[in-house]
Z-matrix of the N, CA and C atoms (Angstrom, degrees):
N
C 1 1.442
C 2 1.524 1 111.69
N 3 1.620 2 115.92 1 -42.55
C 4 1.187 3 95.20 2 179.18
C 5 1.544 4 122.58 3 -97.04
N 6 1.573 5 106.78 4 27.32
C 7 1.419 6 117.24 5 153.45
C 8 1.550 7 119.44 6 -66.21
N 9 1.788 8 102.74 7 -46.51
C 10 1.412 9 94.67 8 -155.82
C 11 1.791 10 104.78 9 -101.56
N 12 1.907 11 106.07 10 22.30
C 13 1.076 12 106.60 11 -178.45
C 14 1.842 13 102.61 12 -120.65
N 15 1.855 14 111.36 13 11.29
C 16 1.638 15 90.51 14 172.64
C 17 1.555 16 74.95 15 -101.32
N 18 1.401 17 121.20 16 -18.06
C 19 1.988 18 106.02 17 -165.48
C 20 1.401 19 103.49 18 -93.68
N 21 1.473 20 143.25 19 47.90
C 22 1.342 21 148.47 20 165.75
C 23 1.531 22 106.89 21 -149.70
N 24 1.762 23 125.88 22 -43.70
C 25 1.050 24 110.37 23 -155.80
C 26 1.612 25 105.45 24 -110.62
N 27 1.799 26 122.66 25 154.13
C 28 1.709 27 101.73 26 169.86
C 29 1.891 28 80.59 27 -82.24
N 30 2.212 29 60.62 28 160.34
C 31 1.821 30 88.11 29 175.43
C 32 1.588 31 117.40 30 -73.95
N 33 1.409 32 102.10 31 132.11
C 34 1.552 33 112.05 32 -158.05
C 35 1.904 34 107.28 33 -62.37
N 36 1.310 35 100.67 34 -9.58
C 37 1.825 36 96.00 35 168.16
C 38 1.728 37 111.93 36 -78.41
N 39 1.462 38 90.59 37 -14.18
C 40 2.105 39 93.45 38 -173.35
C 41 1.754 40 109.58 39 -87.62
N 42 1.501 41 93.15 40 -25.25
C 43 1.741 42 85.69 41 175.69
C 44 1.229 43 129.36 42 -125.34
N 45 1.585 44 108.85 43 174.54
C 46 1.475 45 124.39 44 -143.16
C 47 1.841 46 103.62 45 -54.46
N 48 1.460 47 133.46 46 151.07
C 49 0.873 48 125.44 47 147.46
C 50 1.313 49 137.77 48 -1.60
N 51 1.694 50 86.61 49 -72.93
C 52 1.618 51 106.47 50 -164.64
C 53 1.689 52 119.09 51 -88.21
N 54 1.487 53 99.99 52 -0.61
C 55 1.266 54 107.72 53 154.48
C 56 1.899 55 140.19 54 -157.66
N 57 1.815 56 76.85 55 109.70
C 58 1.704 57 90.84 56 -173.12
C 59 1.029 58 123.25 57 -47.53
N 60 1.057 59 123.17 58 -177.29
C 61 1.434 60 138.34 59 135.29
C 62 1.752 61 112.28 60 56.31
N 63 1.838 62 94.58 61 31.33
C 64 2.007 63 102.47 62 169.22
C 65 1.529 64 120.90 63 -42.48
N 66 1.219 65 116.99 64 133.66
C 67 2.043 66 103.65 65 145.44
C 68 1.101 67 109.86 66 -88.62
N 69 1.495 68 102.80 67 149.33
C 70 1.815 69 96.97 68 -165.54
C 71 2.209 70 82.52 69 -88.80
N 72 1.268 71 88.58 70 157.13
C 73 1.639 72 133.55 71 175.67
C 74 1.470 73 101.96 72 -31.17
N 75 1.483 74 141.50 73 -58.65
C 76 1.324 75 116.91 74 168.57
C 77 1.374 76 118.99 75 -89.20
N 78 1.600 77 130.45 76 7.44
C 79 1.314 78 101.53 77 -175.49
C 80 1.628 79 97.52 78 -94.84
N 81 2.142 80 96.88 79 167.56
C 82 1.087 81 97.55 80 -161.39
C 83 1.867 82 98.24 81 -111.17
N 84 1.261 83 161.54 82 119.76
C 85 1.437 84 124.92 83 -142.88
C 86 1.991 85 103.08 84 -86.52
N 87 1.217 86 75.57 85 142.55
C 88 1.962 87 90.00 86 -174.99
C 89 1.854 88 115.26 87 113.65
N 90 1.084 89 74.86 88 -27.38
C 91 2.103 90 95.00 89 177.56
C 92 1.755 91 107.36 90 -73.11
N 93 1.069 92 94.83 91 57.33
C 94 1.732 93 94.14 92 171.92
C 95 1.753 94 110.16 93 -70.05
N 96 1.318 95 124.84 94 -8.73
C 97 1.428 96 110.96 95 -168.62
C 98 1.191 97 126.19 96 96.52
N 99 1.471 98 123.71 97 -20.86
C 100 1.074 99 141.65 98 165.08
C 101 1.415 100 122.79 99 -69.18
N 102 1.797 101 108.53 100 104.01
C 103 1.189 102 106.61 101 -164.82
C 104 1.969 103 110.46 102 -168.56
N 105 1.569 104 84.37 103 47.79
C 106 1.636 105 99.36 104 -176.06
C 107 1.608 106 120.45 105 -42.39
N 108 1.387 107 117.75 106 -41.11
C 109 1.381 108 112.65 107 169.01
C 110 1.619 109 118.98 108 -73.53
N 111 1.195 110 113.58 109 -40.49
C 112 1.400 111 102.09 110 173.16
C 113 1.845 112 106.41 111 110.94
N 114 1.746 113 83.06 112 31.04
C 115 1.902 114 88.16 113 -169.78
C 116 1.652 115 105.29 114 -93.09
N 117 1.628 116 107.69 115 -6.79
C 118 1.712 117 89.63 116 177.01
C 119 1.235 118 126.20 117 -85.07
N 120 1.279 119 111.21 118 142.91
C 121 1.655 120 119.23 119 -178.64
C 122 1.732 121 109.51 120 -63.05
N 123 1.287 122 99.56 121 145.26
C 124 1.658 123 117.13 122 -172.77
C 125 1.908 124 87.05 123 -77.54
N 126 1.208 125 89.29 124 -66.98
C 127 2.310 126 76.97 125 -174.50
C 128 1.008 127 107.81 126 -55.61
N 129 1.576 128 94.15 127 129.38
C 130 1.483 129 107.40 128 161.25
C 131 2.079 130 132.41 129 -34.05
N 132 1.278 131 88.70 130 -51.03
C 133 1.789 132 114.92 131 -176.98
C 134 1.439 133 88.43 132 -63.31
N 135 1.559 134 146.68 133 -49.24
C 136 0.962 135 143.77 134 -162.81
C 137 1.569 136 110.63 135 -61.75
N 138 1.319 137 98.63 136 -76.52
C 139 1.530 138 108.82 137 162.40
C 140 1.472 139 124.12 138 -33.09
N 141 1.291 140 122.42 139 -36.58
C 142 1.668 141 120.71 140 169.11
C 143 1.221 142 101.75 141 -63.87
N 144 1.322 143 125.78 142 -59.33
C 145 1.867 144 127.92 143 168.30
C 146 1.305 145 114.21 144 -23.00
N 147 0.999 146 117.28 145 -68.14
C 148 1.493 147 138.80 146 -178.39
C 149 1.438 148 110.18 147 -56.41
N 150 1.203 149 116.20 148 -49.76
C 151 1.545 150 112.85 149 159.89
C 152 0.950 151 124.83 150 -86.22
N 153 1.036 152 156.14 151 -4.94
C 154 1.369 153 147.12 152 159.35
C 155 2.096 154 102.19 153 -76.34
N 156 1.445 155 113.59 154 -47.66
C 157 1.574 156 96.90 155 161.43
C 158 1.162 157 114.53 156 -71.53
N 159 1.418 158 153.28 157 0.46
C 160 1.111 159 110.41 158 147.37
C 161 1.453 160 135.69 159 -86.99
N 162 1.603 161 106.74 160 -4.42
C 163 0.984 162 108.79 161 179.02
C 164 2.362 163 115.71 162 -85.29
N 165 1.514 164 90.72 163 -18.79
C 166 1.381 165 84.21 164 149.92
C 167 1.222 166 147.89 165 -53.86
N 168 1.542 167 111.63 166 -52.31
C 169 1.225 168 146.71 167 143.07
C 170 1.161 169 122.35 168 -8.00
N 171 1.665 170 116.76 169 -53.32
C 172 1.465 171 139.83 170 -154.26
C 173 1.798 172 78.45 171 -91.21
N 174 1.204 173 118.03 172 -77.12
C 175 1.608 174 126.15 173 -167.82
C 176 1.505 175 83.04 174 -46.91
N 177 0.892 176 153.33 175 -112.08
C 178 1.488 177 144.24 176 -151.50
C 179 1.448 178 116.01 177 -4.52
N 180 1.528 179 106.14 178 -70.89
C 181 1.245 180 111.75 179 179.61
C 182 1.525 181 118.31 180 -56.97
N 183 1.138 182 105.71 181 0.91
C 184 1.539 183 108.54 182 -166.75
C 185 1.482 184 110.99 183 -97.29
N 186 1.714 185 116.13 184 -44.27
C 187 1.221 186 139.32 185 154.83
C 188 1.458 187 104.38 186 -23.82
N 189 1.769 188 102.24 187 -71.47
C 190 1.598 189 117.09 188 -165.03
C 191 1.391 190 100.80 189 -58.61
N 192 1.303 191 134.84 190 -53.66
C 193 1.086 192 122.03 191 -163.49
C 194 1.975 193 112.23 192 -66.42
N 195 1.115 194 102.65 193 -18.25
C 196 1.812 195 119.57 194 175.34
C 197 1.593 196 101.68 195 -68.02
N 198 1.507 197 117.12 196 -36.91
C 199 1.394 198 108.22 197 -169.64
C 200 1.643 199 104.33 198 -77.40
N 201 1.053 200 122.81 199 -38.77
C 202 1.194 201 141.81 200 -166.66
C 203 1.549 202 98.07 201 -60.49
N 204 1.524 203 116.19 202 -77.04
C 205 1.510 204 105.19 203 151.23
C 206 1.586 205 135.85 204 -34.19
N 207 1.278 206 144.42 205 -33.62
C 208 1.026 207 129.42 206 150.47
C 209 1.267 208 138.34 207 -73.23
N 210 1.651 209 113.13 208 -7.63
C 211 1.189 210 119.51 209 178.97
C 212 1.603 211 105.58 210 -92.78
N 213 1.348 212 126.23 211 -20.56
C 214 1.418 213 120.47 212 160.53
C 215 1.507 214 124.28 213 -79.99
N 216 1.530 215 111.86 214 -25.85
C 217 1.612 216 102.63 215 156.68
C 218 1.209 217 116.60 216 -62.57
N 219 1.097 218 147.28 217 -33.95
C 220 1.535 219 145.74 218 -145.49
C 221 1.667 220 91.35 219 -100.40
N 222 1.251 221 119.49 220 -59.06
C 223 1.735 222 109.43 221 178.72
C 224 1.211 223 131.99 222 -105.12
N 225 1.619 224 105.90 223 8.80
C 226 1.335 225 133.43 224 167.79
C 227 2.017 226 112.28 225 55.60
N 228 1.823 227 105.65 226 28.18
C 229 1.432 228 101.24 227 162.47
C 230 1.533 229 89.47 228 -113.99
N 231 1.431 230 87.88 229 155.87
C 232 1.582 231 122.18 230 148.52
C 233 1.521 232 128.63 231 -21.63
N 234 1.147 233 136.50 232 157.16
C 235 1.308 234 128.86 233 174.43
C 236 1.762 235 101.83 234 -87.63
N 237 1.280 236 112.49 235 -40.19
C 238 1.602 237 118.70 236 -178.01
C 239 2.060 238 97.61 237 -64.35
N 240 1.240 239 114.36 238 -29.45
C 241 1.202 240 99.54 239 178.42
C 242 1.569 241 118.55 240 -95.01
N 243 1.028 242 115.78 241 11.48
C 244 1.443 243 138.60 242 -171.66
C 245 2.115 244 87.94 243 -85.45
N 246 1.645 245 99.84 244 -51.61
C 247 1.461 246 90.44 245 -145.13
C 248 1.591 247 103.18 246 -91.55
N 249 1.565 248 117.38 247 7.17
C 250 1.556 249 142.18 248 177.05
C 251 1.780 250 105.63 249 -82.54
């Protein structure tokens, strides 16, 4: 955490009073740098693409995993016994 909070935020002795909690001027939020294969896009516009599907993606899986939970309250098996 306090990696991705000196590489996103200015340091709270550098700014104004009346407003906390800045991102400094080039970071972009989610852009930690981390990017061993070499899959992020150089354009900017690209990279918003790219993040915004994965963040669809994420809500998807999130849904699915909700159904899965309601479908074992309601008949009280398992998902592994669902697929037996």
């Amino acid at each position: 955490e306090q990696f991705r909070a000196e590489k996103g935020w200015v340091d709270p002795s550098e700014t104004p009073i009346d407003a906390p909690g800045m991102l400094k001027a080039d970071y972009t939020p989610g852009d930690l740098g981390f990017d061993p294969l070499g899959l992020k896009p150089e354009d900017p516009e690209e990279f918003r693409e790219m993040q915004t599907k994965e963040l669809q993606n994420g809500r998807l899986a999130m849904l699915a995993a909700a159904g899965f939970l309601a479908q074992e309250a309601t008949d009280g098996k398992g998902i592994i016994e669902h697929l037996t």
